[in-house]
Structure formats: C-alpha cells, structure tokens
PyMOL Python script that loads the backbone (N, CA, C, O; Angstrom):
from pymol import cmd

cmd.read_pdbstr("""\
ATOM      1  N   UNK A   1      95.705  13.172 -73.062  1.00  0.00           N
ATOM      2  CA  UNK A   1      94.433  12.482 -73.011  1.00  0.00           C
ATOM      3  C   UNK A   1      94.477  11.482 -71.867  1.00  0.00           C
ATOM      4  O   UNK A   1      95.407  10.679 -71.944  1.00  0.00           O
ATOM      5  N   UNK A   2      93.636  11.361 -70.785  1.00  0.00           N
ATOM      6  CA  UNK A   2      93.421  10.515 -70.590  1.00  0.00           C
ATOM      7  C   UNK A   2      92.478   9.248 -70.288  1.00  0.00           C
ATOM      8  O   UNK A   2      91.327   9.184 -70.719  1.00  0.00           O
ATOM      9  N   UNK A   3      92.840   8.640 -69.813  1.00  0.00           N
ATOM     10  CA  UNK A   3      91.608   7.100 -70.588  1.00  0.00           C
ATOM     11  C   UNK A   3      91.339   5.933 -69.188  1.00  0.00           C
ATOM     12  O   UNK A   3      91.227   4.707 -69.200  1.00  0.00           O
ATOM     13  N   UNK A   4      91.310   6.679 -68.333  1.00  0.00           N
ATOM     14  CA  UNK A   4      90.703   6.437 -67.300  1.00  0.00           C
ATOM     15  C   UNK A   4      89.229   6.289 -67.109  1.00  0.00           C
ATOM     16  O   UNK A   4      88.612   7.056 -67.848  1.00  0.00           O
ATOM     17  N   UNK A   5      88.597   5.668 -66.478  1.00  0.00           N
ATOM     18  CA  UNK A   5      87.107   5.382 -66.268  1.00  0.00           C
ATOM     19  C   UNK A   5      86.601   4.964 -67.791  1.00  0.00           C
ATOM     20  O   UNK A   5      85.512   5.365 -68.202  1.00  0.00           O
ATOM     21  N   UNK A   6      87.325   4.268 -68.465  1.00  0.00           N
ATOM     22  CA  UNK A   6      86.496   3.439 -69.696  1.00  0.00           C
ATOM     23  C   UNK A   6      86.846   2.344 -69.823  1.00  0.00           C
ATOM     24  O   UNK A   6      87.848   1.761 -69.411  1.00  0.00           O
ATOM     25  N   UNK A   7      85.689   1.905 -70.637  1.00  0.00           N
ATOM     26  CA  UNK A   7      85.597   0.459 -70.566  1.00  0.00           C
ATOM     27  C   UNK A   7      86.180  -0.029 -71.327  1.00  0.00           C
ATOM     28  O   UNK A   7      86.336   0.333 -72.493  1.00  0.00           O
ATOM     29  N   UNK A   8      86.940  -1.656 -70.380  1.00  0.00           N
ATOM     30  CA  UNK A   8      88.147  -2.155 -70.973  1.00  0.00           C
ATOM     31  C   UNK A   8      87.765  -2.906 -72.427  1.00  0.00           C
ATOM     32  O   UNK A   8      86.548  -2.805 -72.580  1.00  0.00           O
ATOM     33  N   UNK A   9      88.270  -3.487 -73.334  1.00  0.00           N
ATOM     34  CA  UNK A   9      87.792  -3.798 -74.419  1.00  0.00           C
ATOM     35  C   UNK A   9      89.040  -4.965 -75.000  1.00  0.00           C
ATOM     36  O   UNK A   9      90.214  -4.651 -74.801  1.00  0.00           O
ATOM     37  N   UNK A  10      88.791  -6.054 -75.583  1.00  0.00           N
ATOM     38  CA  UNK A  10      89.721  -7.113 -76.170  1.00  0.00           C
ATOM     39  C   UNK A  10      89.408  -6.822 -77.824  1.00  0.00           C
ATOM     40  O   UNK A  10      88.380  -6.225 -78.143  1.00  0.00           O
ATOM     41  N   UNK A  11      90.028  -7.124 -78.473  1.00  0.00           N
ATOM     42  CA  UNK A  11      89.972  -6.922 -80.344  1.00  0.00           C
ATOM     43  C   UNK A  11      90.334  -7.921 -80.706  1.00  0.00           C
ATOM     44  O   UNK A  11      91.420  -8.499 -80.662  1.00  0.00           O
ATOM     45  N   UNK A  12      88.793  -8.294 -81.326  1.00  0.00           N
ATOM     46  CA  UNK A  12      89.082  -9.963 -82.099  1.00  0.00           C
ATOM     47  C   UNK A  12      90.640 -10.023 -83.276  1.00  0.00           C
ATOM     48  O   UNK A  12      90.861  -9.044 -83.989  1.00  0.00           O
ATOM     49  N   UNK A  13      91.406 -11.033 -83.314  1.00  0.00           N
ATOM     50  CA  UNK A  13      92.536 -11.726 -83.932  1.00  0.00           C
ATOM     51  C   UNK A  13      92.206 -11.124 -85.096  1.00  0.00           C
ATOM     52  O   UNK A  13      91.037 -11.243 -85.461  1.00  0.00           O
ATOM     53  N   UNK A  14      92.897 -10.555 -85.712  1.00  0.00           N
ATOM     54  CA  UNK A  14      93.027  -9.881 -87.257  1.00  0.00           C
ATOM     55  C   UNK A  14      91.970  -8.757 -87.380  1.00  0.00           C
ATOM     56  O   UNK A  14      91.117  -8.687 -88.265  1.00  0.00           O
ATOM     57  N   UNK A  15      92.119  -8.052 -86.551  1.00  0.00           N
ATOM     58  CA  UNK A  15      91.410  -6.613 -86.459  1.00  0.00           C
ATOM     59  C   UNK A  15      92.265  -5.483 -87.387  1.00  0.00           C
ATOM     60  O   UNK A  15      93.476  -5.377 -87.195  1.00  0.00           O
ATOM     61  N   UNK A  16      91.767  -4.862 -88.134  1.00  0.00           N
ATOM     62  CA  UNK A  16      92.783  -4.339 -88.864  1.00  0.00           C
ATOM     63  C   UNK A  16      92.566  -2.627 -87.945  1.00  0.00           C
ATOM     64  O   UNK A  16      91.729  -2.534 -87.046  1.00  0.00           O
ATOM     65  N   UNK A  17      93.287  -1.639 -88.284  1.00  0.00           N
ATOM     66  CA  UNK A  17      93.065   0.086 -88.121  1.00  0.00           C
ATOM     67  C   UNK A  17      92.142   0.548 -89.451  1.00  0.00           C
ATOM     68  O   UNK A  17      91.908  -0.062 -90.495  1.00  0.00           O
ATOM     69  N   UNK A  18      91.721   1.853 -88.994  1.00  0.00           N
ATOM     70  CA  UNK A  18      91.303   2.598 -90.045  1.00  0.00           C
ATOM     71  C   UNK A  18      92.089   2.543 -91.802  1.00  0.00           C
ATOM     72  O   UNK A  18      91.579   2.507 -92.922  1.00  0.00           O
ATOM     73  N   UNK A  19      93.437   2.557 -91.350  1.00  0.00           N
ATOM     74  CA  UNK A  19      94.504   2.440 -91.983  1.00  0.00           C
ATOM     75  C   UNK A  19      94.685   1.324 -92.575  1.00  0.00           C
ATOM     76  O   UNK A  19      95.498   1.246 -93.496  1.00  0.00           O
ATOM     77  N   UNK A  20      94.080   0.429 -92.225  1.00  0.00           N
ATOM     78  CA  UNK A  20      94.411  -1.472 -92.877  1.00  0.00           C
ATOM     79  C   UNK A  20      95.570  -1.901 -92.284  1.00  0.00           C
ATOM     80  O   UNK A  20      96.202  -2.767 -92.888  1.00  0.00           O
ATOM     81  N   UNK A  21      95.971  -1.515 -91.294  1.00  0.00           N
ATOM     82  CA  UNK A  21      97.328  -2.151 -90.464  1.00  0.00           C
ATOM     83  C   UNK A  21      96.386  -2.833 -89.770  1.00  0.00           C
ATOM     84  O   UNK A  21      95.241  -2.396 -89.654  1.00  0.00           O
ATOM     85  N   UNK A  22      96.762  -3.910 -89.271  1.00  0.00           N
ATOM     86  CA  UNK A  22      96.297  -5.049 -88.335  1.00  0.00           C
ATOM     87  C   UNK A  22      97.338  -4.037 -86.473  1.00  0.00           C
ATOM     88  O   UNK A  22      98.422  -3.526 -86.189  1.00  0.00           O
ATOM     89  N   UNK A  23      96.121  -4.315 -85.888  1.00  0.00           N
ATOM     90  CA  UNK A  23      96.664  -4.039 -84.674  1.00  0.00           C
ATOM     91  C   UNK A  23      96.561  -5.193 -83.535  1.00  0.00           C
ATOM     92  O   UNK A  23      95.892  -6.219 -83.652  1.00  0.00           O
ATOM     93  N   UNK A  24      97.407  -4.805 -82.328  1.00  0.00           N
ATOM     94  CA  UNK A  24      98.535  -5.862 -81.545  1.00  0.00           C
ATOM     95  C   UNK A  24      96.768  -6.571 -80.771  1.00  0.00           C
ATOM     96  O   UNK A  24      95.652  -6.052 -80.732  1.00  0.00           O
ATOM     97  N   UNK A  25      97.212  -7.733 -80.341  1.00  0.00           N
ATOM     98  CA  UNK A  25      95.420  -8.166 -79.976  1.00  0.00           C
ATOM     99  C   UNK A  25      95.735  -8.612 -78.578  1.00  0.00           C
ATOM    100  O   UNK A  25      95.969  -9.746 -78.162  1.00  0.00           O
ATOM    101  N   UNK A  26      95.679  -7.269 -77.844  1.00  0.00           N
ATOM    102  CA  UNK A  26      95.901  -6.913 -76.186  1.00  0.00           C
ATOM    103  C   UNK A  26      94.647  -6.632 -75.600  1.00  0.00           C
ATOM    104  O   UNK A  26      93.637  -7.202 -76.014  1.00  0.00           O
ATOM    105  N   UNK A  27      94.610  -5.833 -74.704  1.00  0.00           N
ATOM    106  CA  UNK A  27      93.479  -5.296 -74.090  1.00  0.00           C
ATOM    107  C   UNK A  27      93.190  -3.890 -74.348  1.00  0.00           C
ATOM    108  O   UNK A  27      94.388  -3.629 -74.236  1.00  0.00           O
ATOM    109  N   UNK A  28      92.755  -2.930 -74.554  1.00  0.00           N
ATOM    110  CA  UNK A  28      92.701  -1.784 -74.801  1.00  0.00           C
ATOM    111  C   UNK A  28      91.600  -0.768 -74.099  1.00  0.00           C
ATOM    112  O   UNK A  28      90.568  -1.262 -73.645  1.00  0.00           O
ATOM    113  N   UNK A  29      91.781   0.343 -74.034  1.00  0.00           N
ATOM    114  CA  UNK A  29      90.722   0.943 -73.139  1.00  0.00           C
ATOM    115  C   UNK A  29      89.596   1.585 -74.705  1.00  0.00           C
ATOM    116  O   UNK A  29      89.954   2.006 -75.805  1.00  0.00           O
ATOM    117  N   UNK A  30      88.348   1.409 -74.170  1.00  0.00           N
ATOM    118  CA  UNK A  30      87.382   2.035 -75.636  1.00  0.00           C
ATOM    119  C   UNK A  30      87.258   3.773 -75.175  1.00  0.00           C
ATOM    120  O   UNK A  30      86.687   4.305 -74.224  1.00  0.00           O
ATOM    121  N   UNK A  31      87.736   4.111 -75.849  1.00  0.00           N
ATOM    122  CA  UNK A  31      87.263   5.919 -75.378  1.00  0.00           C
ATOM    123  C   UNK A  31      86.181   6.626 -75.997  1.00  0.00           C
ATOM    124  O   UNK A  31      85.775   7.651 -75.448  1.00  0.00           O
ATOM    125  N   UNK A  32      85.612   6.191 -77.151  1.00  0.00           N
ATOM    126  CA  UNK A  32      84.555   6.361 -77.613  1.00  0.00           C
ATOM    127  C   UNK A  32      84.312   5.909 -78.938  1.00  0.00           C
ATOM    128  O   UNK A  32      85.171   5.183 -79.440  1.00  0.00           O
ATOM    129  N   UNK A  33      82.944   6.307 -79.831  1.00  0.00           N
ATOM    130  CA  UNK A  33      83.229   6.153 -81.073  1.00  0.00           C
ATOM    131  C   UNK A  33      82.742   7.703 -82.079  1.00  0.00           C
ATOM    132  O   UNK A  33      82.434   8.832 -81.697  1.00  0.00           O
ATOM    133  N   UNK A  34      82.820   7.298 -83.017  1.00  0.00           N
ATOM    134  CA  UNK A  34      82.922   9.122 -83.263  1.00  0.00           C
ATOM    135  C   UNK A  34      81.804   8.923 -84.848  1.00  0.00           C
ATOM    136  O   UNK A  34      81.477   7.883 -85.419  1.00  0.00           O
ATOM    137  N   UNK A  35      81.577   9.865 -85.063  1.00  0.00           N
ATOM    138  CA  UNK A  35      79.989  10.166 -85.714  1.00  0.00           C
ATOM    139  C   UNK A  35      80.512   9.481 -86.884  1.00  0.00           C
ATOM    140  O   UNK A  35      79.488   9.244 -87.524  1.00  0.00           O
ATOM    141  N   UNK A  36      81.741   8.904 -87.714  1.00  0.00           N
ATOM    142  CA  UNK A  36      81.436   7.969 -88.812  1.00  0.00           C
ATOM    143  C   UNK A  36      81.700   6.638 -88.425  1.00  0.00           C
ATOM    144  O   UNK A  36      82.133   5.824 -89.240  1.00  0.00           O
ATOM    145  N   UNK A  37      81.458   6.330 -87.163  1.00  0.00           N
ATOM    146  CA  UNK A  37      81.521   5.013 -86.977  1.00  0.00           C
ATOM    147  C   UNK A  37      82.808   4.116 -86.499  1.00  0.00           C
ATOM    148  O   UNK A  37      82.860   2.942 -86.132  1.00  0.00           O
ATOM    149  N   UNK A  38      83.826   5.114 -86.643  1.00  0.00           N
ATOM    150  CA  UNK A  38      85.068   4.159 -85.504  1.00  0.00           C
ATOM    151  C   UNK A  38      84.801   4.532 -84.540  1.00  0.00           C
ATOM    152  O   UNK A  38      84.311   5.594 -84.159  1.00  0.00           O
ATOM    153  N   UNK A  39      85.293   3.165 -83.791  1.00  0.00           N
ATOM    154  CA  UNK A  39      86.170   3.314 -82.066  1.00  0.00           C
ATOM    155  C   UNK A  39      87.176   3.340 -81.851  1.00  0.00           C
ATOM    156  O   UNK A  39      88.060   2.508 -82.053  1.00  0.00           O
ATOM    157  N   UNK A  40      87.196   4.493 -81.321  1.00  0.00           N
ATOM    158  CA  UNK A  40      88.718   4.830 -80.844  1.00  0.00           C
ATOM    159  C   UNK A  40      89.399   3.646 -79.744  1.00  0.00           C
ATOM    160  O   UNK A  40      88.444   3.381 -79.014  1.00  0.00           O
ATOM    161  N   UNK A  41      90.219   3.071 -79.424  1.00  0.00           N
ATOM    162  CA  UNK A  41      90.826   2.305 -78.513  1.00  0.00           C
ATOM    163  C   UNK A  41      92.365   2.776 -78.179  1.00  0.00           C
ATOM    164  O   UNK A  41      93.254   3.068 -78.979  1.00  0.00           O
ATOM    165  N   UNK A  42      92.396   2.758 -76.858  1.00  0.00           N
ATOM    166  CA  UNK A  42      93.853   3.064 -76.697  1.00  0.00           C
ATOM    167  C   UNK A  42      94.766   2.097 -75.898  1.00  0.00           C
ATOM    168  O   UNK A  42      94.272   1.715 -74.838  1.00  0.00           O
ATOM    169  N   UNK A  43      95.846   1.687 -76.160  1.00  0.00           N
ATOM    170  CA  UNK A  43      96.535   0.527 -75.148  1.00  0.00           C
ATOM    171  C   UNK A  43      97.270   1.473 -73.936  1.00  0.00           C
ATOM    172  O   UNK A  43      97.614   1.066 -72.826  1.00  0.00           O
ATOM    173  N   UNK A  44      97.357   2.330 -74.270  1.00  0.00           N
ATOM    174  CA  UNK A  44      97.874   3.668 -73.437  1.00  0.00           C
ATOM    175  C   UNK A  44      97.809   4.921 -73.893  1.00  0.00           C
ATOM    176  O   UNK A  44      97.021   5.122 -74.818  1.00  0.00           O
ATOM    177  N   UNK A  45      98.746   6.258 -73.276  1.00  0.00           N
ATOM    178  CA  UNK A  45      98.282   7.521 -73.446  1.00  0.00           C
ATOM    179  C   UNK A  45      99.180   7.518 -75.170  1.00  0.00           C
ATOM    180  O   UNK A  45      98.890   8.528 -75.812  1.00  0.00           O
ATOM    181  N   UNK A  46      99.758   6.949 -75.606  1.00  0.00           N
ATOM    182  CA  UNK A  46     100.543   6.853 -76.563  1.00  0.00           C
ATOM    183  C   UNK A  46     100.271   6.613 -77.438  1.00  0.00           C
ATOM    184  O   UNK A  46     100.340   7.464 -78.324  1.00  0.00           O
ATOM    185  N   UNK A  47      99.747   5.175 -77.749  1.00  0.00           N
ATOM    186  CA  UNK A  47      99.337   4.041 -78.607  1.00  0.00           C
ATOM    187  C   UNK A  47      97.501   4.059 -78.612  1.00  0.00           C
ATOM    188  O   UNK A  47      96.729   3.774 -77.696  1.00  0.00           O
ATOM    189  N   UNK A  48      97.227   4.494 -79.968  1.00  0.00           N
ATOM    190  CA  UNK A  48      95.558   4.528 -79.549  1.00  0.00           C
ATOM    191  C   UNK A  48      95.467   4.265 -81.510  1.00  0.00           C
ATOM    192  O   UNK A  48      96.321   4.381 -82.389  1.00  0.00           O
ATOM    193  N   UNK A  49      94.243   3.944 -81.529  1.00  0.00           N
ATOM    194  CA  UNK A  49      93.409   3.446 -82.958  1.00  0.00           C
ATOM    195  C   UNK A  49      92.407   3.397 -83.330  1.00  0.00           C
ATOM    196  O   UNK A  49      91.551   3.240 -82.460  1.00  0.00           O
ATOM    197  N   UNK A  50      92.027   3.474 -84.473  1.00  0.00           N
ATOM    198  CA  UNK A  50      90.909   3.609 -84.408  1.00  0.00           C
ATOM    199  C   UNK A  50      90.110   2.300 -85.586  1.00  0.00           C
ATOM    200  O   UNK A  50      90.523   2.109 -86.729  1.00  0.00           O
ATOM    201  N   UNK A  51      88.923   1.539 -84.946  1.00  0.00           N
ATOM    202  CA  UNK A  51      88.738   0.567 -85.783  1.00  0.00           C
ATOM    203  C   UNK A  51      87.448   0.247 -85.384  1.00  0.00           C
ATOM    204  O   UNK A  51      87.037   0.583 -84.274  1.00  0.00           O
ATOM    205  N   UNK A  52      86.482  -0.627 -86.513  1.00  0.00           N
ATOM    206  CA  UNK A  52      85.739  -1.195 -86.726  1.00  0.00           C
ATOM    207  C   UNK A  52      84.882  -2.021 -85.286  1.00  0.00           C
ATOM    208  O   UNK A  52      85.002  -3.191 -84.920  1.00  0.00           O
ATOM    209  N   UNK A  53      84.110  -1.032 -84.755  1.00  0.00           N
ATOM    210  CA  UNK A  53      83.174  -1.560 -82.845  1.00  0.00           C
ATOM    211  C   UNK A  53      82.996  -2.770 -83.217  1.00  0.00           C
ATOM    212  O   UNK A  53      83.309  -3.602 -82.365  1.00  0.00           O
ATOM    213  N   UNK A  54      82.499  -3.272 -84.452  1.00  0.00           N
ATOM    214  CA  UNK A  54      81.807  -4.417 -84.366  1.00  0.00           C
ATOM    215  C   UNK A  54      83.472  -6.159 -84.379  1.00  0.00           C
ATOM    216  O   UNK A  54      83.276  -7.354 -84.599  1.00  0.00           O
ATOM    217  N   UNK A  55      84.908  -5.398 -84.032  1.00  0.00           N
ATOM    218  CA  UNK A  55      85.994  -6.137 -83.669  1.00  0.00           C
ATOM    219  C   UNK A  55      85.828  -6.497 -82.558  1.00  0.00           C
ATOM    220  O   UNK A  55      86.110  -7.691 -82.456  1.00  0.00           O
ATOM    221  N   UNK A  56      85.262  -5.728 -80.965  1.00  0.00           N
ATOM    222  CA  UNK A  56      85.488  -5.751 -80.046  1.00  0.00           C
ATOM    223  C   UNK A  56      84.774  -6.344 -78.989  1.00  0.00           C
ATOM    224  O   UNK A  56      83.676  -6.862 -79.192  1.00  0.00           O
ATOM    225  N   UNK A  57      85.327  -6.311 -77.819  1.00  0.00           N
ATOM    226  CA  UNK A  57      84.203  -7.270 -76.696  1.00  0.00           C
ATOM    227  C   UNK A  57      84.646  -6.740 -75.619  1.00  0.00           C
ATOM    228  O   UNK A  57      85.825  -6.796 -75.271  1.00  0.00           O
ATOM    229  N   UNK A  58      83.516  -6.040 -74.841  1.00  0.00           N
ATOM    230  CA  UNK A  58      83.985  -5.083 -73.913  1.00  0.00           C
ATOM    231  C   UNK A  58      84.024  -6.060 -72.688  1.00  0.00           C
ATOM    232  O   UNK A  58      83.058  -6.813 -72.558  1.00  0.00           O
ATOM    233  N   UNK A  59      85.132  -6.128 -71.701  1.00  0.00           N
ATOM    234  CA  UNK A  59      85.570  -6.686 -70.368  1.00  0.00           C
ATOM    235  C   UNK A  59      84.636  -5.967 -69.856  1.00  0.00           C
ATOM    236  O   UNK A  59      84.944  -4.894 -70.376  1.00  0.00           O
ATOM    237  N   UNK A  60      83.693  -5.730 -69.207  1.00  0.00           N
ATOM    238  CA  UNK A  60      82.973  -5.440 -68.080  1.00  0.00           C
ATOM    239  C   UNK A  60      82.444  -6.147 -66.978  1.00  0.00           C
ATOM    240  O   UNK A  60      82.466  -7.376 -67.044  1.00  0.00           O
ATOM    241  N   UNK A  61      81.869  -5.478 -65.757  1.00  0.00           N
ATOM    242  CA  UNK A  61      81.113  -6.141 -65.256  1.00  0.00           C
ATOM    243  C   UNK A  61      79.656  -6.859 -65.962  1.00  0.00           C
ATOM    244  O   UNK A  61      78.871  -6.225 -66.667  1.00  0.00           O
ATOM    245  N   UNK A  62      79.528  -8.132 -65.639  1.00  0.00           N
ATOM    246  CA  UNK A  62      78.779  -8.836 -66.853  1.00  0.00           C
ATOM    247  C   UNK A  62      79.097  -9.145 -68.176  1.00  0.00           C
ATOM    248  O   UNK A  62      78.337  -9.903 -68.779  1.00  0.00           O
ATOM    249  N   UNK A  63      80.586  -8.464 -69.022  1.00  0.00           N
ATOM    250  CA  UNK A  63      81.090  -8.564 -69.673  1.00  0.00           C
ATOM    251  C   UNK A  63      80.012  -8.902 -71.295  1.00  0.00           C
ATOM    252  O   UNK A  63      79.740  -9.890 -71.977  1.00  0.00           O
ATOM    253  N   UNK A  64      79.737  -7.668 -71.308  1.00  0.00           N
ATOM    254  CA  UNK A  64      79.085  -7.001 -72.510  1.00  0.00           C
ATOM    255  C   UNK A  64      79.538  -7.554 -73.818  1.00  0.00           C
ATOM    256  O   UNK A  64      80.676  -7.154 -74.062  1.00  0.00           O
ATOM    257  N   UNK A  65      79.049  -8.341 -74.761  1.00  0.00           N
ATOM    258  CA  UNK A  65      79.967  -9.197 -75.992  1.00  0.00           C
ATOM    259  C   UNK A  65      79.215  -8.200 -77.141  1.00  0.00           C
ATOM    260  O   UNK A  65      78.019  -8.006 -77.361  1.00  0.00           O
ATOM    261  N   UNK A  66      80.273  -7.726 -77.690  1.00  0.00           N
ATOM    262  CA  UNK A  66      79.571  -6.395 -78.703  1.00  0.00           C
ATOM    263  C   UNK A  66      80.274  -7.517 -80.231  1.00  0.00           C
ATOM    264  O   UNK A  66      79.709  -7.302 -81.304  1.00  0.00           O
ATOM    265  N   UNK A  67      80.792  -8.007 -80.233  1.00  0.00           N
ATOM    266  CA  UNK A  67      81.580  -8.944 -81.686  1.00  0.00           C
ATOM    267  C   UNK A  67      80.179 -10.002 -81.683  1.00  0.00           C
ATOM    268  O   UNK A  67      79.326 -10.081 -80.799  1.00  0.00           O
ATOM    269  N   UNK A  68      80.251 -10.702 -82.857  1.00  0.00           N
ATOM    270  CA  UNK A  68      79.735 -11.738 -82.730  1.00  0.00           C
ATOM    271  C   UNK A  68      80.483 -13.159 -83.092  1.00  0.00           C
ATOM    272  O   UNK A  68      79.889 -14.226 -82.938  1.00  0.00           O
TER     273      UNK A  68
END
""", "prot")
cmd.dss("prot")
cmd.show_as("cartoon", "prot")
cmd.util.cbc("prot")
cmd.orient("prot")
C-alpha cells in the first residue's frame, strides 16, 4: 500500500483504535474512510489504524480542523 499524496493528519491525546487500544499521538497519513465510518490512518506502510474521523485534524494547506 502506499500512502503517498494524502493528507497529513494529527490524533487528538487518547484516541483509542477500532479495537479500544489507544494509539501513539504522532502524525499520520489519512488514507480514507470506509462506508461504516472509520478512518483509516497510517504512520507508515506498516503501522496503520483505524479510528473514530471525528479524533483528527488534518495538517493541510489552511489546515482543515475536522476535531472539535
């Protein structure tokens, strides 16, 4: 997979996974979200998750604030 040309994304402090594991609160690339409602995020081709859009705040140009 790769995860090039998407938009970069930060995950608010105590973001948990699909899973209820809390994940690492880095930068991550968003690769999409999928018809029940996660976003996928990946920190690399390795390490990817899937969690709750309304955790995140996309780094962009203009820097798009999707959390509240």
């Amino acid at each position: 997979m790769s995860i090039t040309d998407k938009y970069n994304v930060q995950v608010e402090s105590g973001t948990r996974n699909h899973k209820g594991f809390f994940v690492e609160d880095t930068d991550y690339k968003l690769v999409g979200i999928d018809q029940s409602g996660w976003a996928l995020i990946c920190m690399n081709d390795a390490v990817c998750h899937y969690v709750d859009p309304d955790n995140l705040t996309i780094l962009a140009d203009g820097s798009v604030e999707i959390a509240e």
